[in-house]
C-alpha positions in Angstrom: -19.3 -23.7 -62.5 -17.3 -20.9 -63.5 -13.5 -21.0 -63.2 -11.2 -18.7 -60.1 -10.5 -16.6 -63.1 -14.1 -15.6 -64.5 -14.8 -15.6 -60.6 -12.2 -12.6 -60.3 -13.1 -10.8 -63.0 -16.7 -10.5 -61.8 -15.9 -9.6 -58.6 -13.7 -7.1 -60.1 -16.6 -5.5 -62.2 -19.5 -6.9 -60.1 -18.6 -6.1 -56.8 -16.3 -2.3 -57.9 -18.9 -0.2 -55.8 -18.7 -2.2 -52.5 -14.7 -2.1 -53.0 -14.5 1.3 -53.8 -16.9 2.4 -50.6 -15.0 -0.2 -48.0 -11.5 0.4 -49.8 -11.8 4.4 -49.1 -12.3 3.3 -45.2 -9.0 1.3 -45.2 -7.3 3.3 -47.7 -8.5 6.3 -44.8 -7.3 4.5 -41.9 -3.8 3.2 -43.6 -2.9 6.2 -45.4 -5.1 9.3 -43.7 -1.8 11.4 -44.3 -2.9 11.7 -47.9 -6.6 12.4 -47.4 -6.1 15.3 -44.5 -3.7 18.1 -43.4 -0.5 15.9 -42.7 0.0 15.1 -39.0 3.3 17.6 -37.8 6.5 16.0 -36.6 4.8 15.8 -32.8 2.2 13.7 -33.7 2.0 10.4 -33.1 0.6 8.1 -35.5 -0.5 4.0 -34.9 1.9 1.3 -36.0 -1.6 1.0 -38.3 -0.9 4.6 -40.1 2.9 4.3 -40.6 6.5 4.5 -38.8 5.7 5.2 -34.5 7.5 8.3 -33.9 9.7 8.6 -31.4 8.3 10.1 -28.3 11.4 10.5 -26.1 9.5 11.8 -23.0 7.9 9.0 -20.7 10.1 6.6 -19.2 7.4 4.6 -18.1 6.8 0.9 -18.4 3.6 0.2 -20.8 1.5 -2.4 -20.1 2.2 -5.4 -22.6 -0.5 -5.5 -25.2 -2.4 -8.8 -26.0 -1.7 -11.2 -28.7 -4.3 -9.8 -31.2 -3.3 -6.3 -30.3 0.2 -7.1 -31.2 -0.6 -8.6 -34.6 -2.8 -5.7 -35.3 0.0 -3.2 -34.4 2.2 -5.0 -36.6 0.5 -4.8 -39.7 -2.7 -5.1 -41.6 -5.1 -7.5 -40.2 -5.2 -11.2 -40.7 -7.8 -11.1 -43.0 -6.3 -9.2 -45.5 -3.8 -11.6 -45.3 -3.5 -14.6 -48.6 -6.4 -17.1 -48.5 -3.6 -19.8 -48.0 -2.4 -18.1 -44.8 -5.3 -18.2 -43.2 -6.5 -21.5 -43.7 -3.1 -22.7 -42.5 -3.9 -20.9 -39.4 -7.2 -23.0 -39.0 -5.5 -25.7 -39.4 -3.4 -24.4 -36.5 -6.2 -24.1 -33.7 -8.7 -26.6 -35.3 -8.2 -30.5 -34.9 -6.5 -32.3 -37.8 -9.6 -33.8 -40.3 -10.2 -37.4 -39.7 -8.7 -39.3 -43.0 -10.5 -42.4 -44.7 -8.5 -45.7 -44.2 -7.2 -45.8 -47.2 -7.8 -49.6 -48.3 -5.0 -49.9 -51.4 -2.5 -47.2 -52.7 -3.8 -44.7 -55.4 -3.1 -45.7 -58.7 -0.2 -43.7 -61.4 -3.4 -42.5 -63.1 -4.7 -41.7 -60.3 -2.0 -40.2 -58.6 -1.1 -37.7 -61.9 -4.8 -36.8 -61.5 -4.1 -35.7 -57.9 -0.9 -33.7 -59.6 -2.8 -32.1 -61.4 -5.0 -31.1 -58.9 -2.5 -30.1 -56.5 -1.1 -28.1 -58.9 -4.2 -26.1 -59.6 -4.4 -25.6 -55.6 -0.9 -24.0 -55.5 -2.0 -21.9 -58.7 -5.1 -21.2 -56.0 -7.4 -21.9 -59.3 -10.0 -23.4 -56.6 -13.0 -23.4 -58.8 -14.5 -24.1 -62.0 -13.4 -26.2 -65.2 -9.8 -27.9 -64.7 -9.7 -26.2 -61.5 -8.3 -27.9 -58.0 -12.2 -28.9 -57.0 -13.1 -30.7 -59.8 -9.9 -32.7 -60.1 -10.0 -33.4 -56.2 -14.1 -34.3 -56.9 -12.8 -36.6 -59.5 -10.5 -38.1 -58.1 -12.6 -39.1 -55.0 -15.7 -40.4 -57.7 -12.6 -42.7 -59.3 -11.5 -43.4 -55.5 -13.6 -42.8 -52.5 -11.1 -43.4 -49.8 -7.9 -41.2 -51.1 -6.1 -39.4 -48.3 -4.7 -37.2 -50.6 -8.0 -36.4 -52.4 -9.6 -35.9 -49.3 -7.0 -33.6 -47.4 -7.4 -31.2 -50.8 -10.8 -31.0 -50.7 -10.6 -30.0 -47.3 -8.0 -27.4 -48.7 -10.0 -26.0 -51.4 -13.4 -25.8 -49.0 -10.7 -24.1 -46.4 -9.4 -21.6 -48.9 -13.0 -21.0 -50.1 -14.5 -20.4 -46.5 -11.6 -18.0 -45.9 -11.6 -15.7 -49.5 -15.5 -15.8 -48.8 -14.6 -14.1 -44.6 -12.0 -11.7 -47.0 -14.7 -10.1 -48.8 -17.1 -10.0 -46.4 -14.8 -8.6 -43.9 -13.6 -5.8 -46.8 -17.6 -5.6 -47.8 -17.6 -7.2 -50.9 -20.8 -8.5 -50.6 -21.1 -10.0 -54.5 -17.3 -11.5 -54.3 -18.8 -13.2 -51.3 -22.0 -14.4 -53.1 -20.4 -15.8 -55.6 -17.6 -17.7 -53.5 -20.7 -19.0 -51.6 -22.1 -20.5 -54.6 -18.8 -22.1 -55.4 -18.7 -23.6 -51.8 -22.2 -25.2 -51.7 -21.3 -27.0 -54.6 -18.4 -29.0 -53.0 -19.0 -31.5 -50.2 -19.6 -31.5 -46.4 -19.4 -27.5 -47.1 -22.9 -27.5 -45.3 -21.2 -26.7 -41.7 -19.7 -23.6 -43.0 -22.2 -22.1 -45.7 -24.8 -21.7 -42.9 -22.8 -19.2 -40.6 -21.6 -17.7 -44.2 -24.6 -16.8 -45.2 -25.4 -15.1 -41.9 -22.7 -13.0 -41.7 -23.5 -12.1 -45.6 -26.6 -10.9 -44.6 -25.3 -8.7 -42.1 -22.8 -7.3 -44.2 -25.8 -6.4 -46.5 -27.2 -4.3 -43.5 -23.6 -2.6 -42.7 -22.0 -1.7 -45.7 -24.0 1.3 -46.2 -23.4 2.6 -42.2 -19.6 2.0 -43.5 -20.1 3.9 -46.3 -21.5 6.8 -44.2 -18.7 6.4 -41.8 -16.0 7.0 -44.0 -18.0 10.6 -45.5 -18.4 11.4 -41.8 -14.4 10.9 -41.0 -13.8 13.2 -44.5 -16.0 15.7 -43.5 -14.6 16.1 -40.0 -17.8 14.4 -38.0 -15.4 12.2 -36.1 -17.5 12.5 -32.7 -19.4 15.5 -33.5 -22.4 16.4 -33.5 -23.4 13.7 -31.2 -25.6 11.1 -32.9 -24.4 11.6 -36.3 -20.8 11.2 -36.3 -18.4 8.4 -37.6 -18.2 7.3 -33.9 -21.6 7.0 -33.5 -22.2 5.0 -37.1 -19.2 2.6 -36.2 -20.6 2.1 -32.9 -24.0 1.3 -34.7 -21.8 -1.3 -37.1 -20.3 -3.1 -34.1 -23.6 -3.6 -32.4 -24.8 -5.7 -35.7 -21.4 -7.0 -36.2 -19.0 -6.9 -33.3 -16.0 -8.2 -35.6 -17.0 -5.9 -38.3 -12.9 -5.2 -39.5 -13.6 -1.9 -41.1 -15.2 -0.8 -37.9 -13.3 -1.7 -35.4 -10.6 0.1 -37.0 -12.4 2.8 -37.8 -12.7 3.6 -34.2 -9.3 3.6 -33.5 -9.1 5.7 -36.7 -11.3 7.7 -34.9 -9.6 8.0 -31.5 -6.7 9.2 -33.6 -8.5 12.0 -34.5 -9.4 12.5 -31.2 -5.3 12.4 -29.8 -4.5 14.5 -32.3 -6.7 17.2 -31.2 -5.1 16.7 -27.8 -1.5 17.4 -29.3 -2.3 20.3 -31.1 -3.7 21.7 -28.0 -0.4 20.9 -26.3 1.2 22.6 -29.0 -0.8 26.0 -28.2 0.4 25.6 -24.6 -3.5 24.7 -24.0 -3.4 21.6 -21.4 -6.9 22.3 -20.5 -8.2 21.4 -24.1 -5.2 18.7 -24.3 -6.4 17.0 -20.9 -10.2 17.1 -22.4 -9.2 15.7 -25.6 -7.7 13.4 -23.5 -10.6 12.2 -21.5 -12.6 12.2 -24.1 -10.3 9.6 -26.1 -10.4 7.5 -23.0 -14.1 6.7 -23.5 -13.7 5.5 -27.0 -11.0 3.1 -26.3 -9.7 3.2 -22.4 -7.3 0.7 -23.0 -5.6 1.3 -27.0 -1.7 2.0 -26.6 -2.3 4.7 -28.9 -4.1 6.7 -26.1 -1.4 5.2 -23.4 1.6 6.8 -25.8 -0.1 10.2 -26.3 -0.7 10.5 -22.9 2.6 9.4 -22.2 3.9 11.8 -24.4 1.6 14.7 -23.2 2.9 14.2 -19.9 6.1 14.6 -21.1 5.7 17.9 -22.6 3.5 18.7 -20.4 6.6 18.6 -17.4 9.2 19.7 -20.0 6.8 23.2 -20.2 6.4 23.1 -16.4 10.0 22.9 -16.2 10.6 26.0 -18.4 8.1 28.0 -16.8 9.7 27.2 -13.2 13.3 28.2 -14.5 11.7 31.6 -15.3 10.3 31.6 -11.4 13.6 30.8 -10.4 15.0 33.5 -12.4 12.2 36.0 -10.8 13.1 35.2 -7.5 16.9 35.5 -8.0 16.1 39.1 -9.7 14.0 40.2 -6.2 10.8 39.7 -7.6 8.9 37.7 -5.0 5.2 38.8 -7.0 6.2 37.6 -10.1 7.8 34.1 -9.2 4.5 33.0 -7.2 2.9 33.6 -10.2 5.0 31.4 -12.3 5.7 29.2 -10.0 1.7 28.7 -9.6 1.7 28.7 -13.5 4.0 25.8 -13.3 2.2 23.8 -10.6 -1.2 24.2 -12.6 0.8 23.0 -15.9 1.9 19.9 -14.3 1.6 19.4 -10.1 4.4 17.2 -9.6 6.7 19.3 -11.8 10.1 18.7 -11.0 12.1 21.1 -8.5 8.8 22.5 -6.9 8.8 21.5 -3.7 12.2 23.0 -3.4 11.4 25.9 -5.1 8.6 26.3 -2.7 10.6 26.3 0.1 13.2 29.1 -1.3 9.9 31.4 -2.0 9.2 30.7 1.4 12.2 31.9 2.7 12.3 34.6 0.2 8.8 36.4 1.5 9.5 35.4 5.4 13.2 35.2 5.5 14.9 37.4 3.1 16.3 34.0 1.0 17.6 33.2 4.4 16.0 29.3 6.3 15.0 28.9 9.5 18.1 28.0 11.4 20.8 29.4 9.5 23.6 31.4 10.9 25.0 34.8 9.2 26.7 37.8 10.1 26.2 41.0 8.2 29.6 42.9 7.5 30.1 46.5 8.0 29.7 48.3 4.7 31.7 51.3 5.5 34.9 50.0 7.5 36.3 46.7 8.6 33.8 44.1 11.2 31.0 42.4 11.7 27.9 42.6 13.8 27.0 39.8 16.3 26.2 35.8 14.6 22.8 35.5 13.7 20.4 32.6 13.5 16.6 33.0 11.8 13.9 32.2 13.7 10.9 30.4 12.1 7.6 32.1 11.9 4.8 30.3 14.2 2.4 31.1 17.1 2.7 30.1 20.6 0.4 31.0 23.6 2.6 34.0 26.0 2.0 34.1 29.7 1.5 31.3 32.2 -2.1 30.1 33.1 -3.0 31.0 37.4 -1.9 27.0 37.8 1.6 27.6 36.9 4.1 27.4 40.0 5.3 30.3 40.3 2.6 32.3 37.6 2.0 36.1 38.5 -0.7 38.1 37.4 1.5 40.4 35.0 2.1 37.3 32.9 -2.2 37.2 32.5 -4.4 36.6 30.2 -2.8 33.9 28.5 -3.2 34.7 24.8 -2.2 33.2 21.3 0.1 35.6 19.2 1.4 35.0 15.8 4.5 35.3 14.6 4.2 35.7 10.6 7.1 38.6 10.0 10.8 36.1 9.7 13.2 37.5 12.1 16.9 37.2 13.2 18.0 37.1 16.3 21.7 37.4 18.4 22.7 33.5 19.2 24.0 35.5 22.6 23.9 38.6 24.6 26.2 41.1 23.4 29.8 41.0 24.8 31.6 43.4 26.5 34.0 42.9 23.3 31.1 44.0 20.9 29.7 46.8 23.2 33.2 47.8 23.5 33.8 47.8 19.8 30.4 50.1 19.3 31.8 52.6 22.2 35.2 53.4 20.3 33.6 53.3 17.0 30.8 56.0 17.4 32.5 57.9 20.8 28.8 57.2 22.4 28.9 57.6 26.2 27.3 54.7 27.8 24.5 55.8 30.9 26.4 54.2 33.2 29.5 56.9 32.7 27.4 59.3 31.9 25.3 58.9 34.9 27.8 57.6 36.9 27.7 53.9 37.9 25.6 50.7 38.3 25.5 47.6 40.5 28.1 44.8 41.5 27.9 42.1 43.7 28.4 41.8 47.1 30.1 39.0 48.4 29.9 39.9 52.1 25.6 40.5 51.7 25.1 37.7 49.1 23.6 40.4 47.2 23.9 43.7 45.0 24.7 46.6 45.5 24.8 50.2 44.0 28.1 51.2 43.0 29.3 54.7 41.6 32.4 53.6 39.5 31.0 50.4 37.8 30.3 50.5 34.3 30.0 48.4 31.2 33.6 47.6 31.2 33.5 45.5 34.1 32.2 41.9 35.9 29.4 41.8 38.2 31.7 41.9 40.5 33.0 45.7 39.0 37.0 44.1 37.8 37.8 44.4 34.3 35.6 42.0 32.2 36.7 39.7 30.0 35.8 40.3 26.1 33.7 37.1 26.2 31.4 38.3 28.3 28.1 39.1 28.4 28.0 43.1 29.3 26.2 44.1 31.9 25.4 47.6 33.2 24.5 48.7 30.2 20.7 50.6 30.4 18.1 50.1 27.9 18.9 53.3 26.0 22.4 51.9 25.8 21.2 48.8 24.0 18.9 50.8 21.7 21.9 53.0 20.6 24.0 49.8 20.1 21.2 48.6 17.9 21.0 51.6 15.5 24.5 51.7 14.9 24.7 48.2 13.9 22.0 49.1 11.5 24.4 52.1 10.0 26.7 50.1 10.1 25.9 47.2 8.1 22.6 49.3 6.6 20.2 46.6 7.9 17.3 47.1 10.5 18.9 45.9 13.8 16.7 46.6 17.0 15.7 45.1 20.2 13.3 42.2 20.1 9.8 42.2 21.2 8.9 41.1 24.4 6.6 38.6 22.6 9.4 38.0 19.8 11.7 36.8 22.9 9.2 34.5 24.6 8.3 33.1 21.7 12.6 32.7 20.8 13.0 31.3 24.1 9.9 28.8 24.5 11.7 27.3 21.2 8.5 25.3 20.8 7.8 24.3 24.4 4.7 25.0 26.3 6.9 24.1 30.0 7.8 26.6 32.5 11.2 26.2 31.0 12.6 25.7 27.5 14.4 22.7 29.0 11.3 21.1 30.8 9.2 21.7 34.2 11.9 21.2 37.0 15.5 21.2 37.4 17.8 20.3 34.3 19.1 17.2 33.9 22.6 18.5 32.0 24.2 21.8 32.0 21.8 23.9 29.9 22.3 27.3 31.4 24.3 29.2 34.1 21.3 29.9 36.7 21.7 29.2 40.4 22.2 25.9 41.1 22.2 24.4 44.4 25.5 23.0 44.4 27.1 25.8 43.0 29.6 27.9 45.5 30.7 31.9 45.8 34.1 32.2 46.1 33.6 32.6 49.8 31.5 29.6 49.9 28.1 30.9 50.0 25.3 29.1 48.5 21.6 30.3 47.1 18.6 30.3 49.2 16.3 29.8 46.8 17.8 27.5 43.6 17.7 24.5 41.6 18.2 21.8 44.0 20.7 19.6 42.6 22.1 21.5 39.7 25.6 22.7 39.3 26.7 25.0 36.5 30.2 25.6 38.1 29.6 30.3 37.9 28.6 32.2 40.4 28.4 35.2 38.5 28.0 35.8 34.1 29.5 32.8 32.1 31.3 33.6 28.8 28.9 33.5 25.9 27.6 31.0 24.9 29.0 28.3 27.9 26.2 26.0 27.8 23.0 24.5 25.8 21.4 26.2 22.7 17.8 25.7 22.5 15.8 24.4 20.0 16.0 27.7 17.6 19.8 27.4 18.0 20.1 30.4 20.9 22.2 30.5 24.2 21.6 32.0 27.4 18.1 32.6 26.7 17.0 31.6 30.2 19.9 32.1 32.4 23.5 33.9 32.5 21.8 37.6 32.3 18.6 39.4 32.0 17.7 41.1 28.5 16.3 44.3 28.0 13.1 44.0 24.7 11.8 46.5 23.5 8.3 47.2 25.6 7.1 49.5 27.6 5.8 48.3 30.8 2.5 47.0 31.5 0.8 45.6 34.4 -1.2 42.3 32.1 -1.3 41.8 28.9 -5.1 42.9 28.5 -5.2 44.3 25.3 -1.8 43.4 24.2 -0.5 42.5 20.3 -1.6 39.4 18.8 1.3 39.9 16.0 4.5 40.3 18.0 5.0 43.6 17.5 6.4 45.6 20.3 3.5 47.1 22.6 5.3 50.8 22.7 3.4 53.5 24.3 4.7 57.0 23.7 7.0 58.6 25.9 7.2 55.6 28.8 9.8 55.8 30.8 9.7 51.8 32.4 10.5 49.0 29.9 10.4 45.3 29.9 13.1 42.6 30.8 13.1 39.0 29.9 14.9 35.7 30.7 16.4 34.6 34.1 20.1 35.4 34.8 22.7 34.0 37.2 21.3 35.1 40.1 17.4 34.4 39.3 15.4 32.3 41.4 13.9 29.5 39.6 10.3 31.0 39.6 12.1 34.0 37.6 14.1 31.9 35.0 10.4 30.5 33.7 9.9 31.2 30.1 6.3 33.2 31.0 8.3 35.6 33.6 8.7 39.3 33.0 9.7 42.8 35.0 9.7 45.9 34.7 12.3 48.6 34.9 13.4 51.9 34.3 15.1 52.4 30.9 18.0 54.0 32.4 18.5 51.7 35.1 22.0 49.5 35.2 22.6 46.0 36.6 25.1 43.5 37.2 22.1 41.0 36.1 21.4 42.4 33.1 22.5 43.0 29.7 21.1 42.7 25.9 21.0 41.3 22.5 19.4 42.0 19.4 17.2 41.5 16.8 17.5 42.2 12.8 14.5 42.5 10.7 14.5 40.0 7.4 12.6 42.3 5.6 
């Protein structure tokens, strides 16, 4: 029997071929840096290829690997590990061997026999003349029942078994042969030459796939063309030999390939190709932490790109550029969906295209641009539909407030949180030297105590109460005519060089529904708090008098206009929408609305003379406070019931 060291040298000349073929596939997978283009700083490479790189992007907890994934990532397999370690770790999950009873102690020649073979064992000379298995054989011939003869033959078949699974596992199909001989020689080896020889023989059918494999990885077949590529040959290994070593890494080596496809896509800004590469990874091995880190990793860059390219919407938008920051902002999403800051950014393009920047809600007053002041507090009305008019089944419902129709309200808007005040109005009179209608033309309406009612009176004008004293600046004007409001509304807009105007009358019922489909903004019936001056049926004239038609129960403590904003805002943040005074919009008259806009534009016909009013005041009945109810009147007319405020266009 030849000795460990003519067995080495044969493999070494014997078995070069099988080496050098299976040695090119590990040398590939451990060291690919010197057989390809050299992976860039981004890439990330398997604790198998060298150093991890740090990724620095996903914060994510990884799953924890399994106990042979672990001692994989950590290093070269076990099997490339010394014959001595490995048959220790047999001994480790096999049972300890049954000794002999050992019937008298070994002899001093006996024992420096054992020496001598124990000393062989540690120089791992297993085999051949003066080696560790012919001194254990002879000392078990001189003594049968030696522990210590028996455990190191058990050793040497152990270490045997163990180089013989090393060179089959690194194809060294001759090293293996002649191991095998070695090991059918010794004792009770027949357990383990059986399986050996089996797994020799399919070693003889794979080491030419593995051969083929490794020229398909250097010639850049990794999974293509489908059917003849490495994948496809190391797929055909692992069907013969499932633990095939050189395979099983060579699909990993292969995945690589694979995730680093998907980086240099990243690189290119390409997600599309990175997110293929990607899936395509997945079915080679779903669950490797190679493919977790690089998706990790791509996820990373993918949100620190998103992230740039949503800084450079933000940018857009602060610069005017509504077009362009959609279009990045879109570019963003598709680069990564959750992207950081969208969902806020969403909202500011909203407001941007409806709302001039403004939100729904929010409360500004322009400045005059040419001289000291302000115009009237503004609050921004959300865009939305609602259904204007009242269906026949409404108490109360007249057939001007028919058909019932849906209209839209997709253009943001501002709108006055109150009627103007005789303050403001003032303010606009002394300002421009504009002659208000009702000096012009001489007069408007007070009320009469004595008649419970109004009455036309030649010296009242916008400067006074509904009663025709001095008003105070708080409140709302009245007598003012619908011209008068529309020439307040222009100057603002020179003033401040914004578009003020009066609102639509389907921009006002929409503003004072608020969201409600009642007959009120407040409900159905009579309010339960103080949400607007109207006439309440505890309320009293000075004289005493009391409505004959009001809302039984409710108390507002006027008889006449309240100062601005006295009572309740509704749900859009406005006061005296339903009560206090009538408001001039900006319609002409019509008798339905048959044919009227579905977009909340004003319906203006040329040259009318009879425009719309809106909203109940303090001396409404309750069937004319509802939200649905609407007159008519002549622009030029002036009333102690009515007065204005105004609208300014966001865009």
């Amino acid at each position: 029997m030849p000795n460990t060291e003519t067995v080495r040298r044969q493999r070494a000349i014997g078995g070069a071929m099988g080496v050098a073929v299976l040695g090119f596939a590990l040398f590939y997978h451990f060291f690919p840096q010197l057989l390809h283009v050299q992976p860039s700083q981004n890439t990330p490479r398997s604790p198998l290829r060298g150093q991890p790189t740090p990724m620095g992007f996903d914060q994510r907890p990884q799953a924890a690997a399994p106990v042979m994934a672990s001692e994989v990532d950590a290093g070269p397999p076990l099997v490339l590990a010394p014959a001595s370690v490995i048959a220790a770790r047999r001994r480790e999950k096999n049972d300890e061997i049954q000794l002999p009873a050992q019937k008298t102690p070994d002899s001093p020649e006996l024992t420096a026999l054992l020496d001598r073979a124990d000393k062989a064992l540690s120089s791992d000379r297993l085999v051949g003349k003066d080696s560790a298995s012919s001194l254990f054989m002879a000392a078990l011939k001189e003594k049968a029942d030696s522990q210590r003869a028996t455990q190191g033959m058990s050793e040497v078949r152990a270490r045997l078994v163990a180089e013989i699974e090393q060179d089959i596992a690194l194809g060294d199909a001759d090293a293996a042969r002649d191991s095998l001989g070695a090991l059918k020689s010794l004792p009770d080896s027949a357990g383990d030459v059986g399986p050996l020889q089996q797994r020799l023989g399919v070693l003889d059918k794979v080491r030419p796939l593995l051969g083929k494999a490794a020229d398909q990885l250097r010639d850049n077949k990794a999974t293509q063309p489908r059917g003849d590529s490495a994948l496809d040959t190391y797929r055909q290994v692992l069907e013969l030999d499932p633990d095939n070593a050189v395979a099983v890494q060579g699909v990993a080596q292969v995945q690589h390939v694979v995730l680093d496809r998907a980086l240099a896509a990243v690189a290119q800004n390409d997600f599309k190709s990175a997110d293929a590469a990607l899936a395509e990874a997945a079915v080679i091995e779903p669950e490797s932490q190679a493919l977790q880190d690089t998706r990790g990793r791509i996820e990373g860059m993918r949100r620190q790109s998103a992230s740039g390219v949503l800084a450079q919407a933000r940018s857009a938008l602060d610069a005017g550029n509504i077009e362009l920051a959609q279009q990045l902002a879109a570019q963003a999403q598709q680069i990564s969906p959750d992207v950081a800051g969208i969902d806020d950014f969403n909202e500011r393009l909203t407001n941007a295209r409806l709302y001039a920047s403004y939100k729904p809600g929010q409360v500004f007053a322009d400045r005059f641009v040419d001289s000291a002041g302000q115009a009237p507090a503004m609050v921004v009305i959300p865009t939305g539909k609602f259904l204007m008019g009242s269906p026949d089944g409404e108490r109360g419902h007249d057939a001007n407030e028919s058909p019932v129709h849906e209209v839209q309200v997709d253009k943001g808007f501002a709108m006055a949180r109150s009627s103007v005040t005789i303050g403001q109005f003032r303010d606009f009179v002394r300002a421009s030297g504009y002659v208000p209608q009702s000096q012009s033309l001489q007069g408007g309406s007070v009320y009469d105590e004595a008649s419970g009612g109004l009455r036309d009176d030649g010296g009242a004008t916008w400067e006074d109460d509904y009663l025709g004293r001095p008003g105070q600046e708080r409140l709302p004007v009245v007598n003012v005519s619908w011209n008068d409001a529309k020439a307040y509304a222009d100057w603002l807009s020179q003033r401040t060089g914004k578009k003020y105007r009066l609102a639509s009358e389907a921009e006002f019922e929409y503003a004072l529904r608020a969201g409600t489909t009642t007959r009120y903004w407040w409900g159905d019936g009579t309010p339960a708090s103080r949400v607007e001056n109207l006439t309440g049926g505890n309320d009293r004239s000075s004289s005493g008098r009391r409505w004959s038609n009001a809302f039984v129960g409710y108390k507002d403590g006027y008889w006449g206009p309240a100062p601005a904003m006295s009572f309740s805002p509704n749900a859009f943040g406005l006061y005296d929408m339903g009560g206090n005074v009538s408001q001039w919009t900006a319609d002409c008259w019509h008798d339905n609305y048959i044919r009227a806009p579905r977009d909340a534009q004003a319906w203006v016909n040329p040259g009318c003379s009879r425009r719309v009013i809106r909203g109940g005041s303090w001396g409404s009945a309750p069937d004319m406070v509802r939200s649905a109810y609407r007159q008519g009147a002549s622009a030029d007319v002036r009333s102690a019931r009515v007065g204005f405020r105004v609208v300014r266009e966001l865009q």
